[in-house]
N, C-alpha and C positions, 0 to 999 in steps of 0.2 A: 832793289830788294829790301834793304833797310827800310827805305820809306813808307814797304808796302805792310810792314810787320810793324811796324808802330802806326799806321794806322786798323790795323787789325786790333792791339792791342788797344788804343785809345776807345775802340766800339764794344771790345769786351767790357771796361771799366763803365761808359755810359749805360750798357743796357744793366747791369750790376746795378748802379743808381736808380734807375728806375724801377729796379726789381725790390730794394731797400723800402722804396716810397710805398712801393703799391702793399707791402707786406702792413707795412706801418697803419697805412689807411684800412686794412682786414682786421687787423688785429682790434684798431676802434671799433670797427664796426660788430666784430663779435664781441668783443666784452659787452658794447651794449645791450645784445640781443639776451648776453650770458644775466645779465643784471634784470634785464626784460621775464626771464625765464625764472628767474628764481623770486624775484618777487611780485610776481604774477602766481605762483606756487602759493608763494607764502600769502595772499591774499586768499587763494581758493582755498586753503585753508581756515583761515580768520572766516570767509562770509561761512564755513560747511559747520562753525561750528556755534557760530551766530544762530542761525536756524534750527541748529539740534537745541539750542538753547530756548528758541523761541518754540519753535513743536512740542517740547516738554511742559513748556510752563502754560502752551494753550491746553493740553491734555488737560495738566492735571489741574488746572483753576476750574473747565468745564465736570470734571472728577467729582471735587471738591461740591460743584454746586449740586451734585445729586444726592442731597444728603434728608431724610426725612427729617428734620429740623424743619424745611419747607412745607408739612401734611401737620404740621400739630397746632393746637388750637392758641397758643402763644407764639406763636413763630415770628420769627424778626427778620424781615428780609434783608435790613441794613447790618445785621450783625451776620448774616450767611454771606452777603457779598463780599464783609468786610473779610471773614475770615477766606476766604477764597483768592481774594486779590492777594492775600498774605502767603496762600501756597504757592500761586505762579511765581509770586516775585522769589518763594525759598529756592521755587526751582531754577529761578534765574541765576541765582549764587550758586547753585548746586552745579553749575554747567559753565565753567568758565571758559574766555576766549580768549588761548593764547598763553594761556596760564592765569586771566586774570578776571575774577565777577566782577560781571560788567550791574549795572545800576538800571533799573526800569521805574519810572513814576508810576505809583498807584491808581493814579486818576481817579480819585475817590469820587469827586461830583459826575463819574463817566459821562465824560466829554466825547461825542463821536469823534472826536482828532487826536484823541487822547493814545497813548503806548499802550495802554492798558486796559479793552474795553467790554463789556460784559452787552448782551443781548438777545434777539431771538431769530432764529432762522428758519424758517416751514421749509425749506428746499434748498439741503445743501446743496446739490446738485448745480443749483442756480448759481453762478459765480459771479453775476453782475447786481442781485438784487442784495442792497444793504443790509447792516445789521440793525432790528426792529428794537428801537430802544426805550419804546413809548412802556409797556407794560413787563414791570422789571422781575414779578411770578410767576411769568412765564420762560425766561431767561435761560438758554440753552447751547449757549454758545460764547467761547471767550476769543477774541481779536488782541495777537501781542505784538509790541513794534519793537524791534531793537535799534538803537543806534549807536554809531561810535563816529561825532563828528565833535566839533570844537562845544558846542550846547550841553552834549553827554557822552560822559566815559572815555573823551578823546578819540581821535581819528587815529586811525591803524599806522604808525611808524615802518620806513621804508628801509632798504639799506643800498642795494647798488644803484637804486633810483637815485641816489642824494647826488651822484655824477652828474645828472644832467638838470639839478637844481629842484628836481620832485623828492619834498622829504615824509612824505604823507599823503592818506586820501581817505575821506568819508567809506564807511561801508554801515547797509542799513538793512535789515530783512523784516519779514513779516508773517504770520502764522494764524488763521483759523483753526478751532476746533469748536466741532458739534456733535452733540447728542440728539440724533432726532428722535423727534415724537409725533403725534398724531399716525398712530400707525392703526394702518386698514385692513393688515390679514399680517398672513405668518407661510413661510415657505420651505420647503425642505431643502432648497439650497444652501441654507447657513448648518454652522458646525455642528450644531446641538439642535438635538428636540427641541420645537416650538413646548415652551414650558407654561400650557395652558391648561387652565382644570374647568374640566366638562360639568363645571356647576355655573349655570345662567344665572342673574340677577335685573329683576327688573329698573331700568334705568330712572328710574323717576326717583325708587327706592335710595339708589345709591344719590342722588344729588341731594337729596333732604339729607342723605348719611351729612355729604360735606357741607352745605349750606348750618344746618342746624351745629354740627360737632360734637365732643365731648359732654356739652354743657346738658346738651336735651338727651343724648342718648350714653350708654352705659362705658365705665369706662373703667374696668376692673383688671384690667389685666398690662401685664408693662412687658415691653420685650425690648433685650439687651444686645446692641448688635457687637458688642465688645465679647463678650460669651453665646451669644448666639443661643439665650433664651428665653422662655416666658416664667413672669412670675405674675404671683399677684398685687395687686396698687394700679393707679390708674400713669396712665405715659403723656398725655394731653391728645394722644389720637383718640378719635370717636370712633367705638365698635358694634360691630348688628350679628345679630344671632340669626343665621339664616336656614334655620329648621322649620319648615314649613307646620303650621299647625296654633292651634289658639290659643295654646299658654302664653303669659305675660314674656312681652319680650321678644316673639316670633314671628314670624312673618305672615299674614294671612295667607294661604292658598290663592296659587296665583302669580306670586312678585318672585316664586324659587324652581327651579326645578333641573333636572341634571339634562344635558345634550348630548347626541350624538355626534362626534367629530371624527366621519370613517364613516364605515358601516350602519345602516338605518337601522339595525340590528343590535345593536352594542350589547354587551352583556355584563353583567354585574363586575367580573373578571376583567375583562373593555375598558371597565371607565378604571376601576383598580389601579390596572398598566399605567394610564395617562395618567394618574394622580402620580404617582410615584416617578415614572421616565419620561414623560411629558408625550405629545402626539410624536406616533412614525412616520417616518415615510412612507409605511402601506395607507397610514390615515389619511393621510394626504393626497395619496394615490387617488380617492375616491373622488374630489375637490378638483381634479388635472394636476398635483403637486400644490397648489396656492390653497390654502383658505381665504380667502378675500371678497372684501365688497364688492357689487357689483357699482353699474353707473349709479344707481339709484341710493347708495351709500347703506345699503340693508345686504343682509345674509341671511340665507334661510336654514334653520339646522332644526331636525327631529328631535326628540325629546321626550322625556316622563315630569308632569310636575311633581311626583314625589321623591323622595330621597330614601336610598335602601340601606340599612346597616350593615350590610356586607361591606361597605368599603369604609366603617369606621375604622379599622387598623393603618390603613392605608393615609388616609385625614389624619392619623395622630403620627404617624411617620413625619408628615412632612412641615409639622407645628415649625412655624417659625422661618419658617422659608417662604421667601417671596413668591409669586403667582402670578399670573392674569386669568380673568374672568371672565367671559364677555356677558356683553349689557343687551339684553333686548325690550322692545317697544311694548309687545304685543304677544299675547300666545293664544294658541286656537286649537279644538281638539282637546280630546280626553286620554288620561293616563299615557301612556304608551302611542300614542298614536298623535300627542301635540308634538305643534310645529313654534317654532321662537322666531319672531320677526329681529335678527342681532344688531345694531348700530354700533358698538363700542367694544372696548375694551378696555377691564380696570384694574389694576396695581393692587392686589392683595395681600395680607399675610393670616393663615388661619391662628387662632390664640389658645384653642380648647377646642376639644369633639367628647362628646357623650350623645351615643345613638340607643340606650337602650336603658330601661327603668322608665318611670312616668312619664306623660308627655310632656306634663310643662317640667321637667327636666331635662329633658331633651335638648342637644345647641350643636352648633358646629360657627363659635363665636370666629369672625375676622373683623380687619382693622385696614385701612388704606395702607400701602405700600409700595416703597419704589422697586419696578421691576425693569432690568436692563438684561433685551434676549436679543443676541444676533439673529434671530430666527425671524424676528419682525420686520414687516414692511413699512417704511414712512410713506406719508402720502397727504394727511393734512384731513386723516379722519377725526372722528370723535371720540379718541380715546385719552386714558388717565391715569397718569405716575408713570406709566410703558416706554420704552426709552432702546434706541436700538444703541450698542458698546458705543464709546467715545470716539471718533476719530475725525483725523484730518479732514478738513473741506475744502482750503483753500493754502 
């Protein structure tokens, strides 16, 4: 009986020992999962804020570049790019990882390998096709790289990693932002009225606007985006007086005239609305929802070539606030009964309206302007200044 109780006991004691070993061998193995776990945490951390860093600084460089500085007859492309690479990188400081601003290279000579890259994109949508870096005024697009490896800013510090000899490890993100343009119509999907003013201009008119500038044409009037007004002096944009009629400074009969966007019918009241709260949704309605080009890159819209003073209140309302325009080729038909053949659309801002006293006093003077409407569609038309909000592409 003794014999058989000490060896009972001596099997308690061994399986005890084993039970020691195997806890011991758990416990490694969870710490390391535990150490796995929290700095794998603290990583997805470090890259979530990497990227907030880098999303911001592409925003706001692409921001930065839509600045009319770009439309005036002195413009510096190298002083706009320069000051733009200055905001991404403020934003780079303004968003630290970790607690700590991290460092981005300017890439001033934009090197396509560069952290820092300026360019153009017809199609965000497209995620394979590069950023176009041949023609730098057209530029619509910022690419930011972040890094933190031993080259820049240091690689991200580990902590229960350092157990198994990992004290450290690279993390790097990346960011597109675009502003697209070339946009071909306008839809009532987006938040706001398509902010477009039912006054046509012939396209030939507006290219001699840009082509020629301030130099050949008049240039009296200056607008402050800082107070958001007009005064008089000239800005270095070039302006055209688009009152149809023969006094000095007007448009011949022909190159101007108001459209119908909605109803073939519009009425004095009609175009009024759209001056002031841009097209409905019933205008649009008439369109199937879209105003847009067809295949053939043309829109057909009705129209009067003259211009009625009924809506001079409405034109002084909205001095100084941006627009779009559209441009057409072609007009056919008389008063009320012409049709606009449309190819564009262009970036406005009115400066002055006087619709009543003599004719050659008469004006309803605008000036090139950047207009940014969610209400636009990209697509890789022929339009000018028009810009759908900034955001992410890639």
């Amino acid at each position: 009986m003794a014999t058989r109780n000490a060896t009972r006991l001596r099997g308690r004691h061994t399986r005890r020992g084993a039970s020691i070993i195997l806890v011991a061998s758990s416990m490694t193995v969870l710490i390391g999962f535990t150490a796995l776990a929290v700095d794998v945490g603290y990583l997805y951390c470090a890259r979530a804020e990497m990227q907030s860093a880098a999303d911001a600084a592409a925003l706001a460089g692409v921001g930065a570049l839509l600045t009319e500085e770009r439309l005036k007859s002195d413009y510096q492309l190298n002083a706009v790019l320069s000051a733009s690479r200055g905001v991404a990188q403020q934003y780079i400081a303004a968003n630290p990882v970790l607690g700590t601003p991290l460092q981005i290279d300017a890439n001033g000579g934009n090197d396509p390998g560069g952290d820092l890259v300026f360019g153009y994109l017809a199609d965000a949508t497209d995620r394979d096709t590069p950023l176009d870096l041949s023609q730098p005024s057209l530029f619509n697009s910022v690419q930011v790289k972040l890094h933190c490896n031993d080259g820049t800013n240091g690689p991200i510090g580990l902590g229960f990693a350092r157990i198994f000899g990992v004290s450290s490890t690279d993390l790097s993100v990346s960011a597109l932002a675009t502003a697209e343009d070339g946009i071909v119509g306008y839809s009532s999907e987006g938040s706001t009225n398509p902010q477009i003013l039912p006054l046509a201009l012939q396209v030939n008119v507006w290219m001699n606007l840009l082509a020629t500038g301030p130099t050949c044409n008049n240039d009296d009037y200056s607008y402050d985006p800082d107070s958001d007004t007009v005064s008089s002096g000239g800005d270095s944009l070039p302006e055209l007086n688009l009152y149809p009629g023969a006094g000095s400074g007007q448009l011949p009969p022909g190159n101007f005239g108001t459209v119908d966007i909605g109803s073939s019918n519009n009425s004095t009241r009609d175009l009024a609305r759209q001056i002031l709260y841009g097209i409905s949704d019933e205008d649009l309605a008439y369109f199937g929802g879209e105003l847009r080009f067809g295949p053939d890159g043309t829109l057909l819209l009705n129209g009067d070539t003259g211009l009625s003073a009924g809506i001079k209140d409405e034109l002084t309302e909205i001095i100084g606030e941006p627009r779009s325009i559209p441009l057409f080729t072609t007009v056919s038909g008389p008063g009320n009964n012409a049709e606009f053949v449309i190819v564009g659309f262009a970036g406005v801002r009115i400066l002055d309206v006087r619709l009543t006293g003599p004719m050659n006093k008469k004006h309803v003077i605008i000036q090139p302007a950047i207009v940014v409407d969610g209400s636009a569609i990209a697509g890789g038309g022929n339009s000018y200044y028009v810009y759908r909000p900034v955001a992410l592409s890639r």
